[in-house]
C-alpha positions in Angstrom: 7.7 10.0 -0.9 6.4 7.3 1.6 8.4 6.5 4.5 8.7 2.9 5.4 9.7 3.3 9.1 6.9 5.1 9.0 4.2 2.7 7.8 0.7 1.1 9.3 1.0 -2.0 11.0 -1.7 -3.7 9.5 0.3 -3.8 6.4 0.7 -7.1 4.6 4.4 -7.7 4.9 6.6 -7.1 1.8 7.2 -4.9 -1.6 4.3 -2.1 -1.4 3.5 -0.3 2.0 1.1 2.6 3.1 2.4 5.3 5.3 1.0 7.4 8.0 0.8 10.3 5.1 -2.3 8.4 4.0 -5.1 11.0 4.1 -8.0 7.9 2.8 -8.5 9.0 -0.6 -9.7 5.6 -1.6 -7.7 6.3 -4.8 -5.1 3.2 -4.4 -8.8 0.8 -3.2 -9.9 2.0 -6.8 -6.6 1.0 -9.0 -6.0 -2.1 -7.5 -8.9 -3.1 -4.5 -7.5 -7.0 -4.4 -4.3 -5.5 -2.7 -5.9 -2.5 -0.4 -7.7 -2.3 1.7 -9.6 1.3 3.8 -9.6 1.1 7.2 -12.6 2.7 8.0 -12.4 3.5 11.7 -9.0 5.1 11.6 -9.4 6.5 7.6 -6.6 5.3 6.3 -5.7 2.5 3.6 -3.3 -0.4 4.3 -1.5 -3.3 1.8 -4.1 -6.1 2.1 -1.8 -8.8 -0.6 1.4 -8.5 -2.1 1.3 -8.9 -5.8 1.9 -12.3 -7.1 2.4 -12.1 -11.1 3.3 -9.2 -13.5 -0.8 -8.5 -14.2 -1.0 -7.8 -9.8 2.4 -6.1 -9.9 1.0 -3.4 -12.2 -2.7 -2.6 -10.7 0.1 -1.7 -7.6 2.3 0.5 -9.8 -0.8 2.3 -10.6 -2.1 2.4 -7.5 1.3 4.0 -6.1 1.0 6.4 -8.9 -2.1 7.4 -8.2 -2.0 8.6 -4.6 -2.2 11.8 -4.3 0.0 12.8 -1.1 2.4 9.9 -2.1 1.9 7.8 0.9 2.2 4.4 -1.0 5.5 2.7 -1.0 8.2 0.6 -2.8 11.0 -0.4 -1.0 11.7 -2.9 -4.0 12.0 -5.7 -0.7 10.1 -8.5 -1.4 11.3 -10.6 1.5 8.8 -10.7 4.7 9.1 -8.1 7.3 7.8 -8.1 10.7 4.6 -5.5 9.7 1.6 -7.8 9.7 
């Protein structure tokens, strides 16, 4: 389960989160690639946009799903945090 004290900076600040579990699978890029992002250099992925509408909301479920080392999180926040 992702840890949000645990989380990459470069994370857009709200509802969804990557943590430092991340092992760059590319797998949450491939569900929903307008809301991650990869970064390359370090190999891990990162929130690039919160999900605006119910269509946006779900390529981030499955995205969270889909990770494999569970690294993607939901802390069901949606207010703005101090993680850009």
């Amino acid at each position: 389960m992702a840890d949000k004290t645990n989380k990459f900076e470069e994370n857009i600040a709200g509802k969804y989160y990557v943590d430092k579990e991340c092992i760059a699978c590319d797998a949450c890029v491939m569900a929903a690639p307008d809301h991650f992002g990869m970064d390359e250099d370090d190999g891990h992925a990162f929130v690039t946009k919160q999900p605006q509408n119910d269509e946006e909301h779900e390529a981030c479920v499955e995205a969270l799903e889909s990770c494999p080392v569970e690294a993607i999180g939901d802390d069901g926040d949606t207010e703005t945090e101090n993680s850009n």
